[in-house]
C-alpha positions, -999 to 999 in steps of 0.1 A, spaced: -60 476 -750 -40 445 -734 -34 413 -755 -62 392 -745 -58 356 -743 -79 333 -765 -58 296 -769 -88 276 -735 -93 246 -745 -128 251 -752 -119 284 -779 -88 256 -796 -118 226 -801 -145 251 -818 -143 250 -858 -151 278 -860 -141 303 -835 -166 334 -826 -180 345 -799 -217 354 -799 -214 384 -814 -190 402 -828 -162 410 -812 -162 448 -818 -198 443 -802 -187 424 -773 -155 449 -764 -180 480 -764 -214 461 -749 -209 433 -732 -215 445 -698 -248 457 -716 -257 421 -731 -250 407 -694 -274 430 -676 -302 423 -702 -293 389 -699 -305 389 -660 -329 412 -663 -338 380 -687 -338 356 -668 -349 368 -628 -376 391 -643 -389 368 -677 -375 334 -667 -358 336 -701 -332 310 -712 -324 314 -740 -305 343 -762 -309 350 -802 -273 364 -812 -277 391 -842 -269 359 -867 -296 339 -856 -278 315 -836 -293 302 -799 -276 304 -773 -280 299 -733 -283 326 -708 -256 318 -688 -226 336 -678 -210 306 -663 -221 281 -687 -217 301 -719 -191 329 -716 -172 310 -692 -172 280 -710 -151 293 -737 -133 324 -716 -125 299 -693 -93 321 -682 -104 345 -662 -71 366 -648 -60 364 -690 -94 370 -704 -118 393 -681 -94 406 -657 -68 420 -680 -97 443 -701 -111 453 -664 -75 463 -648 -68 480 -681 -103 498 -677 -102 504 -644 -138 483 -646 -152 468 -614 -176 445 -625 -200 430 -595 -202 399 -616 -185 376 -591 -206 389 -559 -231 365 -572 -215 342 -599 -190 314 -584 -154 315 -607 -156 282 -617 -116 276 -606 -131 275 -572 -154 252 -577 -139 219 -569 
């Protein structure tokens, strides 16, 4: 797997620095968690997510994941290429670099 890029600003200025799961969760499911996530929200206007530690956090691809991953082309595009992955994620989500 490539060498994925973790130093955003956001990741540096967290005390402690996880994501909200585990990472060996998140390599293997996190397409899985995202789908729920929407099915979440359009279907159950749900908001809000309960990690497997009890933590709350927002559904929001943009405003969580992004908030932290904020490198795209270092972060999600390097796993995809790799993978060969073709995610639709950005047919409906704006990549917040081109947002401005």
């Amino acid at each position: 797997p490539p060498d994925l890029k973790l130093d955003t600003p956001a990741i540096e200025r967290l005390k402690e620095k996880r994501c909200i799961e585990s990472t060996t969760y998140m390599r293997a499911s996190h397409m899985k968690l995202l789908a729920a996530w929407r099915d979440d929200v359009v279907r159950e206007g749900k908001r809000t997510y309960t990690a497997a530690d009890g933590r709350i956090h927002q559904i929001s691809l943009t405003g969580t994941c992004l908030n932290c991953h904020s490198n795209k082309d270092k972060f999600c595009d390097r796993c995809h290429d790799y993978s060969g992955a073709k995610p639709a994620c950005w047919s409906c989500h704006i990549i917040p670099e081109e947002v401005r």
